[in-house]
C-alpha positions as semicolon CSV with decimal commas, in nm:
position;residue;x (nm);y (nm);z (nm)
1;X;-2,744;-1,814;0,002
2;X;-2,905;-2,136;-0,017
3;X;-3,262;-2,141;0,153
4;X;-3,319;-2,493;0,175
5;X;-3,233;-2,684;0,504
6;X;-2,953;-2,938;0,479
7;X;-3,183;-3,201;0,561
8;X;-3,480;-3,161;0,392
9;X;-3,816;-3,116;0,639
10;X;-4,111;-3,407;0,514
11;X;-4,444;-3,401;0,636
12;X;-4,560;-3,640;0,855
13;X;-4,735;-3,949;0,757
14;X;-5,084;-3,803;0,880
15;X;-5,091;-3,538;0,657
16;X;-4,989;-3,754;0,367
17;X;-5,279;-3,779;0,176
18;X;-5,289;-4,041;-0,085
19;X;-5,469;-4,011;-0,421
20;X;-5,789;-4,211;-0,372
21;X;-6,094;-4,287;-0,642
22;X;-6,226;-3,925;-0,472
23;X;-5,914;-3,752;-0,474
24;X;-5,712;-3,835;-0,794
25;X;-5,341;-3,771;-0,827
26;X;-5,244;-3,413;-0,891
27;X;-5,184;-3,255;-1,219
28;X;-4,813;-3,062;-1,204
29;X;-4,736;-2,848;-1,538
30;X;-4,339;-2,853;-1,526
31;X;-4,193;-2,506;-1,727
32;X;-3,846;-2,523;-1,808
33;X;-3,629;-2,341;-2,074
34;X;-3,386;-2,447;-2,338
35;X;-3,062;-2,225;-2,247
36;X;-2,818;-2,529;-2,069
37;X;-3,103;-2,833;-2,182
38;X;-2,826;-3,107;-2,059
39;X;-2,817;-2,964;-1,739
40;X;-3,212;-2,853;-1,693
41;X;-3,316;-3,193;-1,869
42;X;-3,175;-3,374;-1,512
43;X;-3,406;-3,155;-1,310
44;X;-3,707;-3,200;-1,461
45;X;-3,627;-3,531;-1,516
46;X;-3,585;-3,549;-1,122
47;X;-3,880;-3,382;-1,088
48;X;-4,102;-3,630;-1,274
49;X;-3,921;-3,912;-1,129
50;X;-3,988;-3,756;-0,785
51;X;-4,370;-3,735;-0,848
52;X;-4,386;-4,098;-1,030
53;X;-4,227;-4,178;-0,627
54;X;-4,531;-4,009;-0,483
55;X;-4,776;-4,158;-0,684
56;X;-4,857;-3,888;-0,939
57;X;-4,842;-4,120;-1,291
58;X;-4,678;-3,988;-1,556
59;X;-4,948;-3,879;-1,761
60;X;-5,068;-3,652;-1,518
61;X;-4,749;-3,419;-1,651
62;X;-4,754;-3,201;-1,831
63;X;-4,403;-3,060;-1,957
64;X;-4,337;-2,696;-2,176
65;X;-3,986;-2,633;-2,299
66;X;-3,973;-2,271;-2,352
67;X;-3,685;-2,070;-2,505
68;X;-3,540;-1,919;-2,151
69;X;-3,568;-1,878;-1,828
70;X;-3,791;-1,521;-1,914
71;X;-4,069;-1,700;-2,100
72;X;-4,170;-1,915;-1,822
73;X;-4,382;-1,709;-1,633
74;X;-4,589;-1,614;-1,882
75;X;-4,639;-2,014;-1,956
76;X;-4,689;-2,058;-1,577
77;X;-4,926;-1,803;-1,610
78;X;-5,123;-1,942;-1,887
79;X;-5,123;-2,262;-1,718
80;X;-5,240;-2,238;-1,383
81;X;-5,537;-2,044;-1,543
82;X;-5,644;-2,307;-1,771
83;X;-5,816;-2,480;-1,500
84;X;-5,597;-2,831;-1,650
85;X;-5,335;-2,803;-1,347
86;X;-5,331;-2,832;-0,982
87;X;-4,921;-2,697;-0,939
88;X;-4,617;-2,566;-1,171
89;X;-4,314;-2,588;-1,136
90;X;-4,038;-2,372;-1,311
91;X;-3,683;-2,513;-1,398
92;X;-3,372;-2,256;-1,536
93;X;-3,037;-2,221;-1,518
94;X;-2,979;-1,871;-1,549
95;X;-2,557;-1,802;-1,593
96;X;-2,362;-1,495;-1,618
97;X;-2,383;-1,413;-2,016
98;X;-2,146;-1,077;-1,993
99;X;-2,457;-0,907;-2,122
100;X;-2,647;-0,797;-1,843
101;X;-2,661;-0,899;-1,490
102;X;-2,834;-1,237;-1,470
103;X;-2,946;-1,131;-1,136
104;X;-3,185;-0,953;-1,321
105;X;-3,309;-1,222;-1,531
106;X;-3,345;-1,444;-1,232
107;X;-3,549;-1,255;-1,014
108;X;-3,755;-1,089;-1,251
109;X;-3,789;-1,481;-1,338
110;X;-3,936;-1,547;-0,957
111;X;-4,088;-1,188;-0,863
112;X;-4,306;-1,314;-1,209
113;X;-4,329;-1,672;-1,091
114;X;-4,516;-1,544;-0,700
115;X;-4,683;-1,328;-0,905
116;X;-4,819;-1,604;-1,100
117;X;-4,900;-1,822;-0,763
118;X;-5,086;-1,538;-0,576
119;X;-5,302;-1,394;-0,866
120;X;-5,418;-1,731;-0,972
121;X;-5,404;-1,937;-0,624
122;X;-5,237;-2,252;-0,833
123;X;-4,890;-2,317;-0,661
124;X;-4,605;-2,260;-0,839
125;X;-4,281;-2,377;-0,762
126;X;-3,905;-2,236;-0,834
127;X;-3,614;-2,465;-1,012
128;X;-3,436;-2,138;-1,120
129;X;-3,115;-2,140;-1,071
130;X;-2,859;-1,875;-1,041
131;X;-2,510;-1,938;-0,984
132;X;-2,245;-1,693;-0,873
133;X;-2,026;-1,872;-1,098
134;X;-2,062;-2,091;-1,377
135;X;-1,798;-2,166;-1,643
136;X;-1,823;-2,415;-1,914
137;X;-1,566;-2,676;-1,714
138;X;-1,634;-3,091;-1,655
139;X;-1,604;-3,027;-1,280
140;X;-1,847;-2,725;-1,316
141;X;-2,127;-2,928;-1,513
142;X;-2,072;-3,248;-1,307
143;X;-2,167;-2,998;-1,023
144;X;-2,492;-2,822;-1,125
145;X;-2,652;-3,142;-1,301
146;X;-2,617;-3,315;-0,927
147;X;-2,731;-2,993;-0,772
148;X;-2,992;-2,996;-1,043
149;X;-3,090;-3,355;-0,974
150;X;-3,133;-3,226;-0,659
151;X;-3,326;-2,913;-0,678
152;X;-3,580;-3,082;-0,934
153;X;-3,652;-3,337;-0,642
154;X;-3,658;-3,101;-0,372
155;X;-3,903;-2,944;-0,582
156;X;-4,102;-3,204;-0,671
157;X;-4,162;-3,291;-0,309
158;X;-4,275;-2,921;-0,189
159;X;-4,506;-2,897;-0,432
160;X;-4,699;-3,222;-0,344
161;X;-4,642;-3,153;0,032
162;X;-4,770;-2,820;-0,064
163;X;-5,130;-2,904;-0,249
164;X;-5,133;-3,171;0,085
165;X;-5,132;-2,890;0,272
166;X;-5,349;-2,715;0,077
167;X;-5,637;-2,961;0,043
168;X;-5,615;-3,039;0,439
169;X;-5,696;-2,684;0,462
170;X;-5,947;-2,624;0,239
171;X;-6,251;-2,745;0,433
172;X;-6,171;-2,515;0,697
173;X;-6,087;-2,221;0,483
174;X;-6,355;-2,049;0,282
């Protein structure tokens, strides 16, 4: 089931906050693994493309290729307590092998991924990607790079709305 709306929800212009010489741009630390590179390589390029829209310059990314889609919460991990990132975000496309379920996989991938977020209070964001069906067809690749082109920006965009959020609340939070 997909959990995002079919129209996208942005947050109003007031609670965009742009970087300014007190705030500077976020740092994002994007994760993604090597297993179907042609087709993750469009969402993370989406993803950095996204953030370059939003004013977050390219140097303030930080990108980790990592085998698969199992090493990257371990990277997340490492990353969001190194103090050198404000958000990750996690890119996979985890297919049907034929040797075990890659439901597994995949949400062992996120359960490890929240994990990550609530034990270290850094965001993290999920680009996994688990299709019922994948098979190694034009029409099926044509398919998941769009819908990875559009996942990676999707993604992109809640995790800056996200640390907006975040930052409008922290003066009333303690």
């Amino acid at each position: 089931m997909n959990q995002t709306p079919a129209t996208t929800p942005t947050v109003p212009p007031a609670h965009r906050l742009p970087p300014t010489p007190m705030r500077p741009p976020p740092r994002v630390a994007i994760v993604s693994a090597c297993w179907h590179r042609d087709i993750v390589a469009r969402g993370t390029a989406a993803m950095r493309a996204a953030l370059a829209r939003r004013g977050v310059p390219d140097d303030q990314v930080h990108h980790v290729e990592v085998p698969g889609a199992f090493e990257i919460p371990l990277h997340a991990k490492r990353l969001a307590r190194s103090g050198e990132v404000d958000a990750v975000i996690a890119c996979a496309f985890v297919v049907n092998g034929g040797i075990y379920r890659h439901e597994f996989v995949a949400g062992a991938v996120v359960d490890g991924l929240m994990r990550v977020q609530l034990d270290s209070g850094v965001p993290v964001f999920s680009a996994v990607l688990t299709p019922r069906d994948f098979h190694e067809h034009e029409e099926h690749r044509r398919f998941f790079v769009e819908h990875f082109v559009a996942k990676g920006t999707e993604a992109a965009n809640a995790c800056l709305d996200t640390l907006e959020s975040l930052a409008a609340l922290a003066p009333a939070v303690v």
